[in-house]
Each structure stands twice: as structure tokens, then as C-alpha cells.
N, C-alpha and C positions, 0 to 999 in steps of 0.2 A: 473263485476266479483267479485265475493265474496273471503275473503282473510279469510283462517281456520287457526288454530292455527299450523298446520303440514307446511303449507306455510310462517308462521311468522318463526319458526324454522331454514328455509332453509334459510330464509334472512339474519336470523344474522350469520350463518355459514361462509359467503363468506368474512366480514371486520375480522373476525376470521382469516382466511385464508390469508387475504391480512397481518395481523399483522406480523403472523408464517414467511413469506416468507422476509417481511420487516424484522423482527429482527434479520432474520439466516445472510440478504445481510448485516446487517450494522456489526452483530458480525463478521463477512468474512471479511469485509474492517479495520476494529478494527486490527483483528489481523494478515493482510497482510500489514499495517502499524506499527505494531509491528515486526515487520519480520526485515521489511527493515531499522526499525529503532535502532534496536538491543536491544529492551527495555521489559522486566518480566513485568507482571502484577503488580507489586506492583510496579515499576518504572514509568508505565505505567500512574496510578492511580491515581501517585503523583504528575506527570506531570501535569493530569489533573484538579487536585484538588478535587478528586471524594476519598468517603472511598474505601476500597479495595474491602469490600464484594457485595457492592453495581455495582464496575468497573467488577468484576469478573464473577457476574449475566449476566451482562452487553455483556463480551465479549465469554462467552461461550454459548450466545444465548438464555436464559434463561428468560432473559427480555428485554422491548420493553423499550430505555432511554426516558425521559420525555426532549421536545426541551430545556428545558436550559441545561440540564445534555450533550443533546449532543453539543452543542456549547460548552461546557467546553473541552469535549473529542475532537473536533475538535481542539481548541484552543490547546489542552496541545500538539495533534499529528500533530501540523503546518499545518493544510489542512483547506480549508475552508467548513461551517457546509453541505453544499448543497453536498459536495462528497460522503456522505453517502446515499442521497438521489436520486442520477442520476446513472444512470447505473449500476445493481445488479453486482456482481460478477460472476456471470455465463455469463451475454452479454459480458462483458469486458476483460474474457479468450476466449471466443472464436473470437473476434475480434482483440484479439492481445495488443490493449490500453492498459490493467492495470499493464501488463508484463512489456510492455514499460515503465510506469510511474515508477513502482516500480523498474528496471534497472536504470532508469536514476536518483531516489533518492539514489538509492546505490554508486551509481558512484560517486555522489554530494556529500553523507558523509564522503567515502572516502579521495576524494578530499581534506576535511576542514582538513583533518586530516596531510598531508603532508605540507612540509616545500615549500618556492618558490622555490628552485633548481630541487626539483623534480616535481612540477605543470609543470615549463618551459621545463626541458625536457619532461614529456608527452604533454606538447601543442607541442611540435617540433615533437614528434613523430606521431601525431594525424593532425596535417597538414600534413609528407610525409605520410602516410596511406593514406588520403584525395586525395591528389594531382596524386596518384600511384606510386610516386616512392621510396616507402617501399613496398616488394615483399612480397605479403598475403602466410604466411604458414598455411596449416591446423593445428590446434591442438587445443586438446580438445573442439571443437566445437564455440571457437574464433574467426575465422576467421586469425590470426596470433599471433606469439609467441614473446613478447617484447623481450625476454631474450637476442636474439638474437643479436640487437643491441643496446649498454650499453652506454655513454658517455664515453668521451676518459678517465674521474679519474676513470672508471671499468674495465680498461684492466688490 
């Protein structure tokens, strides 16, 4: 088979196209880790040791990072470099995984952010939730309402 110049065309169309879909997946993951991590583009940048115009190409999808550039951007956003690279952000909403991940790193910064008094009472309250014997209230889509019950210094 004979390969014409209208056929050479089409070839290099498709790693075109693989690029387009790779840069929107990593810009997506860029900036649902920026989400979660409560961090601006220029916080973002700095983290990762990237100029800003360059981070901002970057995350508005615009360009495709060169592998060091994203091992930086991994490095500054605590994830490792392959998370950009495995499962687009469209597989991973509709699987439910990225939601999750990204819950449970909200959960985790929050976390660092209280004192032990309060880590130990929500571990106490997260083992009776666990165990059942903390009574699940609906509210706002929780599953239950901590408010409810407070340690004895909140009455």
C-alpha cells in the first residue's frame, strides 16, 4: 500500500489529539488538587518552583508540561509524578475514586489543622458512628449532624 501525503496528514493528527486530551487530564488534576489544597496559582507555582506564567499555561491547559516540569508540579502538590498520568479525570468522576481521594485529602488538611483535644474527640466520635452507636441523622447530605453531641466542656 502506498502511503500519500493526505494519509501522512491524518497520522500526525491522532498524537495531536492524544496531546489535547493529555494536557486538559493533567490541567483537571492541577487544578482539583488545587481545590483541595486551597492553594492560587501563584501559591501554586511557588510551591512548585515553576515561574508563574509558565504554571498558569500549564494549568489552564494551554500547554502540555515537559516530564521535569511535572515532577516539580508533583513534588510542590505532594502527589506522586505518575498521578497525572493514570486515570483521566473523566474515568475517575465517574468511578467515584478521585472524589474520594480528594475527600479524604480535605479531611486530612483539616485534620492538621486542629489541636489534640479535638482530633480525640472526633476519633471518639468516628469510632461510635463506626460501631453504631451514634444515631445517623440526615443533614445536609452527611450522613449525621456532629452538633448534636458536643463533649461535656460544650454544654
Amino acid at each position: 500500500m502506498k502511503n500519500t501525503k493526505a494519509d501522512h496528514r491524518h497520522q500526525t493528527k491522532h498524537p495531536n489529539q492524544i496531546d489535547n486530551r493529555l494536557r486538559r487530564a493533567i490541567a483537571a488534576k492541577i487544578q482539583d488538587l488545587m481545590k483541595v489544597l486551597d492553594l492560587s496559582i501563584e501559591e501554586a507555582a511557588l510551591s512548585s518552583e515553576l515561574e508563574y506564567s509558565n504554571f498558569y499555561y500549564i494549568v489552564k491547559g494551554k500547554k502540555t508540561p515537559r516530564l521535569d516540569t511535572l515532577f516539580k508540579i508533583a513534588h510542590g502538590l505532594h502527589v506522586q509524578p505518575e498521578y497525572f498520568l493514570i486515570n483521566t479525570p473523566d474515568q475517575d468522576r465517574r468511578n467515584g475514586h478521585q472524589k474520594d481521594k480528594m475527600l479524604s485529602n480535605e479531611i486530612l488538611n483539616e485534620l492538621a489543622k486542629m489541636d489534640n483535644s479535638a482530633k480525640t474527640f472526633l476519633l471518639n466520635m468516628l469510632k461510635l458512628y463506626n460501631t453504631k452507636k451514634l444515631p445517623a441523622r440526615q443533614s445536609r447530605g452527611t450522613g449525621f449532624e456532629p452538633r448534636h453531641i458536643l463533649p461535656a466542656d460544650h454544654n
